[in-house]
VOGU-3710 file (C-alpha; in Angstrom, 3 decimals, decimal comma):
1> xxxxxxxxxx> 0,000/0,000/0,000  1,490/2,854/-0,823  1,969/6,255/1,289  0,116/9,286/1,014  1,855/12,736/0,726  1,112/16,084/1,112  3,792/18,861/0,177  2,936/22,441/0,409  5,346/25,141/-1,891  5,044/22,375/-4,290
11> xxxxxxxxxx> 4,544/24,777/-7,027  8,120/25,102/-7,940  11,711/24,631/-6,708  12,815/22,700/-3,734  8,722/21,724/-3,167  8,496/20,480/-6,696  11,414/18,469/-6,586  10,334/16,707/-3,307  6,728/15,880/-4,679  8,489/14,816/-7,948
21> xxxxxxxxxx> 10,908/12,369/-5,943  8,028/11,193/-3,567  5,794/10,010/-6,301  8,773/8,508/-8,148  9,516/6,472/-4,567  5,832/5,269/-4,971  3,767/7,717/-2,841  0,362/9,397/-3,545  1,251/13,491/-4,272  -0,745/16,361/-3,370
31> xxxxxxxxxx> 0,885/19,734/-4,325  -0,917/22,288/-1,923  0,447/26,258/-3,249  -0,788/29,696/-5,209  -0,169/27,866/-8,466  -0,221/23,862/-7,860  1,001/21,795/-10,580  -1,357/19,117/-12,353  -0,765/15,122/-13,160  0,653/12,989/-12,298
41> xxxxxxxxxx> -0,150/15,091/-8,779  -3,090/16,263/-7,210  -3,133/20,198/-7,342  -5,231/21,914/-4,836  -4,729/26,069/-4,886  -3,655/26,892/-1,011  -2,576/30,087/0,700  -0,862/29,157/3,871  -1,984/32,691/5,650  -5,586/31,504/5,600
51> xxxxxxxxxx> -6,495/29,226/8,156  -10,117/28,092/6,708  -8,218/27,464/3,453  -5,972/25,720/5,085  -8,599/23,517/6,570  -10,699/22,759/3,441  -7,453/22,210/1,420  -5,854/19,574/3,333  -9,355/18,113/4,148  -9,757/17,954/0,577
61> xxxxxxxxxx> -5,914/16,227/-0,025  -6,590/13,636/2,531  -10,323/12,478/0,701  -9,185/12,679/-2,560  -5,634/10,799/-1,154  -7,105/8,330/1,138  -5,606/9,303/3,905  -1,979/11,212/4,854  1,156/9,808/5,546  3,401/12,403/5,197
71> xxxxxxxxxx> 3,727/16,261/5,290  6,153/18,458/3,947  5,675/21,804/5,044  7,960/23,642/2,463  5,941/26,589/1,611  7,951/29,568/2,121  9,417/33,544/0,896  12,583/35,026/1,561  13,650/38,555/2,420  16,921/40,692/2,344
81> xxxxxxxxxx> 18,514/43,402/5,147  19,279/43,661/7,901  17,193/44,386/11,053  16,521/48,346/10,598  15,729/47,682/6,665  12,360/45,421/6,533  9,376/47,307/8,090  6,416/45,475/10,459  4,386/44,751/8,036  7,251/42,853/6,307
91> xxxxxxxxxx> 8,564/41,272/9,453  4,557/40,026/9,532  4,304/38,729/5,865  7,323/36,754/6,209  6,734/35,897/9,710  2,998/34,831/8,616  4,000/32,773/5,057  6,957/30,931/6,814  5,668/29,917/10,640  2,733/30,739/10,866
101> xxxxxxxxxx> 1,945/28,921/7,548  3,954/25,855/8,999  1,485/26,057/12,020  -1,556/26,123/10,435  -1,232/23,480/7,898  0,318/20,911/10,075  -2,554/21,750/13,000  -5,064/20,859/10,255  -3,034/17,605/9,119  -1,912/16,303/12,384
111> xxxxxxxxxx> -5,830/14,460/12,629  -5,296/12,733/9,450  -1,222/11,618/10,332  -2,389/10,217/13,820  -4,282/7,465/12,383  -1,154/6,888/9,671  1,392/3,561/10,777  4,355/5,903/8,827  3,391/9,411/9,781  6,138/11,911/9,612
121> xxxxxxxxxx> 6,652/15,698/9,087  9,586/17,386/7,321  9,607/21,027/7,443  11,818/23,143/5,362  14,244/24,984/7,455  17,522/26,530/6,274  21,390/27,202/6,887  20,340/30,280/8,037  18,851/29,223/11,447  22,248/27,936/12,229
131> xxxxxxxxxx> 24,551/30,570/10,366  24,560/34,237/10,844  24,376/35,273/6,980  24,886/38,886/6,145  21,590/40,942/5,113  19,175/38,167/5,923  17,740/39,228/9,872  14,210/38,893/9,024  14,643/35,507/7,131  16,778/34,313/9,764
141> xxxxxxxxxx> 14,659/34,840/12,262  11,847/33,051/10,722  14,032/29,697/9,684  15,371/29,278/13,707  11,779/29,410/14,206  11,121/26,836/12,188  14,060/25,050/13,910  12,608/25,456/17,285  9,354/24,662/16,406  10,940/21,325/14,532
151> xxxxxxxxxx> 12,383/20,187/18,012  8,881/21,350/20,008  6,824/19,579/17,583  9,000/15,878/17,538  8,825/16,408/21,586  5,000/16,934/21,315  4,121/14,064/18,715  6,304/11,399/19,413  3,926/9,306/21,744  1,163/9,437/18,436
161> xxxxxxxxxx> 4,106/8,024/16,175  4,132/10,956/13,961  8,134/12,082/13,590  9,011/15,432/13,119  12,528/16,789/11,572  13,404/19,460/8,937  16,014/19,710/6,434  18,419/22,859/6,740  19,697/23,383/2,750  22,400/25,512/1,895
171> xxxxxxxxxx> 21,843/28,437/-0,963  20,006/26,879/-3,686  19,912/26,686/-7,396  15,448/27,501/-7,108  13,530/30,555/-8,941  13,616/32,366/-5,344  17,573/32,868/-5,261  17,783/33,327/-8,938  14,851/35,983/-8,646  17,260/37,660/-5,886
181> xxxxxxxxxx> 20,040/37,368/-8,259  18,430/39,232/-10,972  17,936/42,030/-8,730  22,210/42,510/-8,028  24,122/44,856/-9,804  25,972/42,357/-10,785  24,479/38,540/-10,891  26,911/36,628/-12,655  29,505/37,945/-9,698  26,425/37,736/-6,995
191> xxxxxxxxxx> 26,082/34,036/-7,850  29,741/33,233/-7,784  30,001/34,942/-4,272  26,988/32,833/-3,240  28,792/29,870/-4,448  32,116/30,117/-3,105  30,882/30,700/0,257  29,778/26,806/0,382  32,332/24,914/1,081  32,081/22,424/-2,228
201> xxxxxxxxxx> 32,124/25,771/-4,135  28,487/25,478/-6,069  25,233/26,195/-4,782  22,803/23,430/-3,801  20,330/21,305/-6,565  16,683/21,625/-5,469  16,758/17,783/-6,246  19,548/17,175/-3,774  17,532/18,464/-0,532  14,766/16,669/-2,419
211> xxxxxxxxxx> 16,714/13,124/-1,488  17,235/14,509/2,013  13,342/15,041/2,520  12,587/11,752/0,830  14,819/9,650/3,388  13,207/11,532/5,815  9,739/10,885/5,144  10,445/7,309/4,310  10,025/4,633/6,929  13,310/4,110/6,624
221> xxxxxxxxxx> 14,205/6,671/8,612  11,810/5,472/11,312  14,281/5,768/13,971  15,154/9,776/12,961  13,122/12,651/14,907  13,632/15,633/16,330  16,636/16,203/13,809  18,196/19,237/11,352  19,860/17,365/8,079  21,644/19,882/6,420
231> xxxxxxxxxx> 22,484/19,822/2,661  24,477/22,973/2,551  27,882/21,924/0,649  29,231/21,553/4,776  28,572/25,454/4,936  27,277/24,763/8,907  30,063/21,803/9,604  33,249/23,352/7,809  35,873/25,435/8,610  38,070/24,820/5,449
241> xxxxxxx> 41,918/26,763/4,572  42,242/28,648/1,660  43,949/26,599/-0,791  47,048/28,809/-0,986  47,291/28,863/2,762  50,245/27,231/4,362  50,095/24,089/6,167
//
C-alpha cells in the first residue's frame, strides 16, 4: 500500500522536486500552493496565511488521497537586510507565510497523520537558522523558528508516532535565489560569491535536498526525529583553509 503525501510550496523549486521524488519512490502526491502543478499530482490552490483554506485544502488532499502519511511543510518567501531595513508589516508577511503557515497546515493535518502507521513531518528549514548570513535578519529569524518549532513539535508528537525533523539546505539553485540574483548589480559575480561561500564551491540542486526530505519521510528513517539534516555543501560543519594557505 502505498503512502500518502502532502507537500505544500510544491509549485516550484525545492517543493516540486520533493513531490516529484516522492511520487517517483511510490507515494500518492498532493501539491498544496498559489499555483499547484497538475498530473501525475493532485493540485489543490492553497494560501498558507488563511487558516479556513488551510482547513478545506488539506481536508480535501486527505479524501481525494485516502488518507496522509506524510507532510512536507515547504511553503515559504525570503527577504533581504538587515534588522533596521524590513518594516512590520514585512517582518509580519514573512513571519505569517513561513511559521505561521507551517502552524496552520500541520494543526489541520496532524488528525489525518495520527491514524497513519508511517506518519512523519519534514519542514523546510535553512542554513540560516544555524549561520549568521549577512543581510538576511528577518529571514533568519523566521528559519530558527522553524528550527525550534521542529524540536517542540518531535517532543509533542512522538507518543502518536508521527516524527518530526526538517532539512536545513544551503543556498540553492530555485527561482527564489535566482529571482534575488536578478535584482544585483551584478548577478553573474552575486552568484559566484553565493557559491564560493559553500564549502564544495556550487550552490545546492533543489533535487539534492529533495533526497534529504525523501529519506526523511520514508520509513526508513523510522528511527530519525527531532533532527536538522543539512544539505548545505558543509557550509554549517566546515571550517576549510584557503587553498594557498600554508600548512
Amino acid at each position: 500500500m502505498s503512502l500518502k503525501a502532502i507537500v505544500t510550496g510544491g509549485g516550484s523549486g525545492i517543493g516540486l522536486a520533493a513531490a516529484t521524488l516522492l511520487a517517483e519512490h511510490g507515494m500518492k502526491v498532493a501539491c498544496l500552493d498559489l499555483n499547484p502543478p497538475g498530473e501525475p499530482f493532485i493540485g489543490i490552490k492553497m494560501d498558507v496565511t488563511d487558516d479556513a483554506g488551510v482547513r478545506a485544502a488539506v481536508a480535501e488532499a486527505a479524501e481525494r488521497l485516502g488518507g496522509i502519511d506524510v507532510l512536507v511543510n515547504n511553503a515559504g518567501i525570503g527577504a533581504q537586510g538587515t534588522v533596521e531595513d524590513n518594516p512590520d508589516a514585512e517582518w509580519q508577511k514573512v513571519f505569517d507565510v513561513n511559521v505561521f503557515g507551517m502552524v496552520r497546515v500541520a494543526r489541520a493535518a496532524l488528525p489525518y497523520l495520527r491514524r497513519s502507521e508511517h506518519a512523519a513531518i519534514v519542514n523546510t528549514c535553512s542554513i540560516a537558522a544555524t549561520a549568521g548570513l549577512p543581510e538576511r535578519a528577518l529571514y533568519s529569524a523566521t528559519k530558527g523558528a522553524v528550527l525550534s518549532l521542529t524540536l517542540a513539535m518531535a517532543a509533542d508528537h512522538l507518543h502518536e508516532g508521527i516524527r518530526v525533523n526538517c532539512v536545513n539546505p544551503g543556498t540553492a539553485d530555485t527561482p527564489w535565489v535566482t529571482k534575488l540574483l536578478a535584482t544585483a548589480p551584478d548577478p553573474q559575480a552575486e552568484r559566484a560569491a553565493l557559491s564560493a561561500r559553500q564549502p564544495m564551491g556550487r550552490l545546492v540542486s533543489a533535487e539534492e535536498v529533495a533526497a534529504a526530505i525523501a529519506y526523511l519521510a520514508s520509513p526508513q528513517a523510522g528511527a530519525t526525529t527531532g533532527t536538522a539534516l543539512a544539505v548545505d555543501g558543509g557550509m554549517q560543519g566546515l571550517r576549510l583553509r584557503p587553498h594557498n594557505e600554508e600548512r
